[in-house]
TORNURO-634464 format. One record per residue (C-alpha): residue in three letters; x, z, y; chain. Coordinates in steps of 0.05 Angstrom, whole numbers. Layout:
+---------+--------+--------+--------+--------+
: residuo :     xx :     zz :     yy : cadena :
+---------+--------+--------+--------+--------+
:     ala :      X :      Z :      Y :      A :
...
+---------+--------+--------+--------+--------+
This chain:
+---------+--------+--------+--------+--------+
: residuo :     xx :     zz :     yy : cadena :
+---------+--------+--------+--------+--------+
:     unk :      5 :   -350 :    274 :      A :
:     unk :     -2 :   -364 :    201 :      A :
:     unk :      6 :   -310 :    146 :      A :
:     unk :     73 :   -288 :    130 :      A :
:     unk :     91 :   -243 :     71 :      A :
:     unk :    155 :   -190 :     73 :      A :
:     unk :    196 :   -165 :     10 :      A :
:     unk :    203 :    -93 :     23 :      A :
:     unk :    257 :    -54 :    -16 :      A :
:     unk :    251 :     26 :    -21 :      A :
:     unk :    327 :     31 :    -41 :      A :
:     unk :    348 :     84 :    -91 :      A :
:     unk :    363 :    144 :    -42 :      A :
:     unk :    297 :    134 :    -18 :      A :
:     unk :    258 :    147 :    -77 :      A :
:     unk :    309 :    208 :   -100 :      A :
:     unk :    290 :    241 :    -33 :      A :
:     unk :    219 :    229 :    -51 :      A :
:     unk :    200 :    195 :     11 :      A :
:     unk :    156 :    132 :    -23 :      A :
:     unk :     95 :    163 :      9 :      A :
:     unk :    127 :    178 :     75 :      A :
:     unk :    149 :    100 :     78 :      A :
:     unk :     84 :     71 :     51 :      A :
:     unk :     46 :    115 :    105 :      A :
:     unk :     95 :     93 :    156 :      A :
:     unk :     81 :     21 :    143 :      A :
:     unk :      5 :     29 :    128 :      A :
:     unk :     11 :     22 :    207 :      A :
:     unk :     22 :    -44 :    202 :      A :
:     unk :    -51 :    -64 :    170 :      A :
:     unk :    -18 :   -116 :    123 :      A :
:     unk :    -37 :   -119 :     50 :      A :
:     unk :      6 :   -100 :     -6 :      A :
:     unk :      7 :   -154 :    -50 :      A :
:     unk :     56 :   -131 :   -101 :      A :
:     unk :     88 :    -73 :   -122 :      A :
:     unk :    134 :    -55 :   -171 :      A :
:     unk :    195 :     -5 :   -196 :      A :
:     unk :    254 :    -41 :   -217 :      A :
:     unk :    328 :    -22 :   -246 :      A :
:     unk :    374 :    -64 :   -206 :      A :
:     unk :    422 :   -110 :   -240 :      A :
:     unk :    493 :   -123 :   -215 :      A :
:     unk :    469 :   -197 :   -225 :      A :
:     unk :    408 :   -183 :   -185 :      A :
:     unk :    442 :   -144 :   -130 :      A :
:     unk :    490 :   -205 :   -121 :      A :
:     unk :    437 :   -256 :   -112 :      A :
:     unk :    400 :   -207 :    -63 :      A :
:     unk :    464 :   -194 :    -17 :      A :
:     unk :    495 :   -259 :    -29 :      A :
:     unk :    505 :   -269 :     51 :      A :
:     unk :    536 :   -199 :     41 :      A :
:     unk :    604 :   -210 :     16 :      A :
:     unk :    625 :   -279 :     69 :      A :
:     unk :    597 :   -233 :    135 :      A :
:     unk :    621 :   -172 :    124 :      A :
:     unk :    674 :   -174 :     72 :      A :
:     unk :    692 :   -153 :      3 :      A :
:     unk :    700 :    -74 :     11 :      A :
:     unk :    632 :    -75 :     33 :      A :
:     unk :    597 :   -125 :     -7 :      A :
:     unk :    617 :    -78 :    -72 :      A :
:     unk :    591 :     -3 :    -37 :      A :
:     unk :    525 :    -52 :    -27 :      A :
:     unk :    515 :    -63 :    -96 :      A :
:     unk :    536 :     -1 :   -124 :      A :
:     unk :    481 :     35 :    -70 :      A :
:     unk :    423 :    -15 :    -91 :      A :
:     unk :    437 :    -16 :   -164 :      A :
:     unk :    428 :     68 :   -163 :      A :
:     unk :    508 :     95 :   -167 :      A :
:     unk :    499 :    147 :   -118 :      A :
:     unk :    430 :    159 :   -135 :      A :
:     unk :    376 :    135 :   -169 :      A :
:     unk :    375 :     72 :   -216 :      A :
:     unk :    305 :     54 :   -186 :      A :
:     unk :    290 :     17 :   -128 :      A :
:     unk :    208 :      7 :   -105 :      A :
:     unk :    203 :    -72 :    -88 :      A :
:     unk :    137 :    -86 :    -43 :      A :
:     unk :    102 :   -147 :    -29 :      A :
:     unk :     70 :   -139 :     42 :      A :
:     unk :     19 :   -201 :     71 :      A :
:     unk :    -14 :   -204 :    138 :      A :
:     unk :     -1 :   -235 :    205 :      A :
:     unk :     69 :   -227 :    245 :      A :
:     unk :     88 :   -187 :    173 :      A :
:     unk :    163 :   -192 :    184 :      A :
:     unk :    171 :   -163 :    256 :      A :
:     unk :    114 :   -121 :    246 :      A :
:     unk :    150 :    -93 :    180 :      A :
:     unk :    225 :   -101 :    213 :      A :
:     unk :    202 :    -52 :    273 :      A :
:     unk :    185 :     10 :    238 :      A :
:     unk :    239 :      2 :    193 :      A :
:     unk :    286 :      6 :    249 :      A :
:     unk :    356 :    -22 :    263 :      A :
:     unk :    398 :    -28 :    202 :      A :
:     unk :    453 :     10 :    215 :      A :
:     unk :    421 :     91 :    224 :      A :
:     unk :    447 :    119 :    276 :      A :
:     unk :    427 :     60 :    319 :      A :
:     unk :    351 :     70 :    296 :      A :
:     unk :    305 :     89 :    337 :      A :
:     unk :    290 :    166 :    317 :      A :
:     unk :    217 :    144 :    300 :      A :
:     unk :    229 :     88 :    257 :      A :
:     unk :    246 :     97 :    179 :      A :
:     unk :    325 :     87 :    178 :      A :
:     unk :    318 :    138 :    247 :      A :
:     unk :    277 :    185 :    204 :      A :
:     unk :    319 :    188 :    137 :      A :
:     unk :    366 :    135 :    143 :      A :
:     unk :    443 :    165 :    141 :      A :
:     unk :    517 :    135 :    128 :      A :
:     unk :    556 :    173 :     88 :      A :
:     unk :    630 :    184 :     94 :      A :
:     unk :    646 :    116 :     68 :      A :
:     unk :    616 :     86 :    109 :      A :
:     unk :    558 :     68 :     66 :      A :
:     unk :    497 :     54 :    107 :      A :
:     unk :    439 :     93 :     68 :      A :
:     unk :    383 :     64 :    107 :      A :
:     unk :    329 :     77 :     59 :      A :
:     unk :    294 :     11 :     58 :      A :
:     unk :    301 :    -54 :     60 :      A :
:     unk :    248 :   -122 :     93 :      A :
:     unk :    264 :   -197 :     94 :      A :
:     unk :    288 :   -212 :    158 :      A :
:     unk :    254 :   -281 :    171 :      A :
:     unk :    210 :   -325 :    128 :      A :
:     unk :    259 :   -364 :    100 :      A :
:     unk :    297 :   -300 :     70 :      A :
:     unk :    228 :   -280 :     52 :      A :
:     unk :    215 :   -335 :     13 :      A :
:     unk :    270 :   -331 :    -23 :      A :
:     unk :    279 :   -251 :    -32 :      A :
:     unk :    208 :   -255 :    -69 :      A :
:     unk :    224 :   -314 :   -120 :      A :
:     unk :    274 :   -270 :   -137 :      A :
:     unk :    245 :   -203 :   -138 :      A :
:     unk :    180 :   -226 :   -161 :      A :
:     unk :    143 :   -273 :   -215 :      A :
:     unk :     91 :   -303 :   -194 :      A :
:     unk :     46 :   -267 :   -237 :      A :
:     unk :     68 :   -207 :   -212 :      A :
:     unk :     32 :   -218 :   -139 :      A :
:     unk :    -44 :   -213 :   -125 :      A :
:     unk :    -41 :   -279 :    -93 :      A :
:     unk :    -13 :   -338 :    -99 :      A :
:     unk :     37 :   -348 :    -39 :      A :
:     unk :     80 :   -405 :    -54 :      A :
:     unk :     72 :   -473 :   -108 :      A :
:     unk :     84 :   -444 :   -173 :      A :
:     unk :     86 :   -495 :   -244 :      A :
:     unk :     64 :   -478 :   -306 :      A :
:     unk :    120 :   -478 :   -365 :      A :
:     unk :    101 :   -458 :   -437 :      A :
:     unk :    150 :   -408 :   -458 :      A :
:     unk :    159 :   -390 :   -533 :      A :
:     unk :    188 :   -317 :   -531 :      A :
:     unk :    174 :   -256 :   -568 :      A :
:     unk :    133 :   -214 :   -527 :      A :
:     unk :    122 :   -139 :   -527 :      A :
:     unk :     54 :   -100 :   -539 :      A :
:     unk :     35 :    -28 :   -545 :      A :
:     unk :     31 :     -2 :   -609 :      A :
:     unk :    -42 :     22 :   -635 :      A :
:     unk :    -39 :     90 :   -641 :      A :
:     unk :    -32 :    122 :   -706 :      A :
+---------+--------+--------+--------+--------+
């Protein structure tokens, strides 16, 4: 099996609850490589192009609770993205985050552990990882420059950009 990488998501109720550690320990089982981490505010325009699929398979209503849970309403305006790499990454990844939907997680998995749905029906399941390679692919071009990751995982092209770019300031 070639080497697969995995976007993992530490969604905004899982960093207020302070569980980052707990879910990086949990998936240090895995013996994949991080390749890139960062913390990121979630646009709405982000959050749509993430759960695109979102809004034709499981309607409106839900499609909008989505992106107000990712983009930090309820909680936190943070959400930990992860860049995972090893072999079998995705199913390795998918199986100790556990079944989407909490209450049908296994209790040892992360969604079984902390994962809840509140009384609208919102599924807090505290993280989120690519569910094939395709989705992969495409979850970490858009979570992710290229400069951003350790490695180099997919063809990238050079561009020259002319932009203002910011520094920090010497100190005084």
């Amino acid at each position: 099996m070639a080497t697969e990488q995995c976007l993992v998501l530490i969604k905004p109720d899982g960093l207020v609850k302070s569980l980052t550690g707990n879910i990086i320990t949990s998936l240090s089982e895995t013996k994949l490589t991080i390749i890139g981490a960062k913390i990121v505010q979630v646009s709405r325009e982000l959050a749509e192009k993430h759960y695109h699929k979102l809004k034709e398979t499981k309607g409106e209503e839900i499609f909008e609770e989505t992106l107000k849970y990712i983009q930090g309403e309820y909680h936190t305006k943070r959400v930990l993205a992860l860049v995972y790499e090893g072999e079998h990454a995705i199913s390795k990844i998918r199986a100790i985050a556990g079944h989407t939907n909490p209450e049908k997680a296994e209790f040892n998995t992360i969604r079984g552990k902390y994962g809840r749905i509140t009384t609208k029906g919102v599924f807090e399941n505290v993280v989120h990882a690519s569910e094939d390679p395709i989705e992969a692919e495409r979850e970490i071009k858009l979570w992710f420059r290229p400069h951003e990751l350790a490695n180099v995982i997919y063809p990238t092209t050079y561009i020259k950009v002319s932009r203002e770019e910011v520094e920090w300031k010497e100190p005084v």
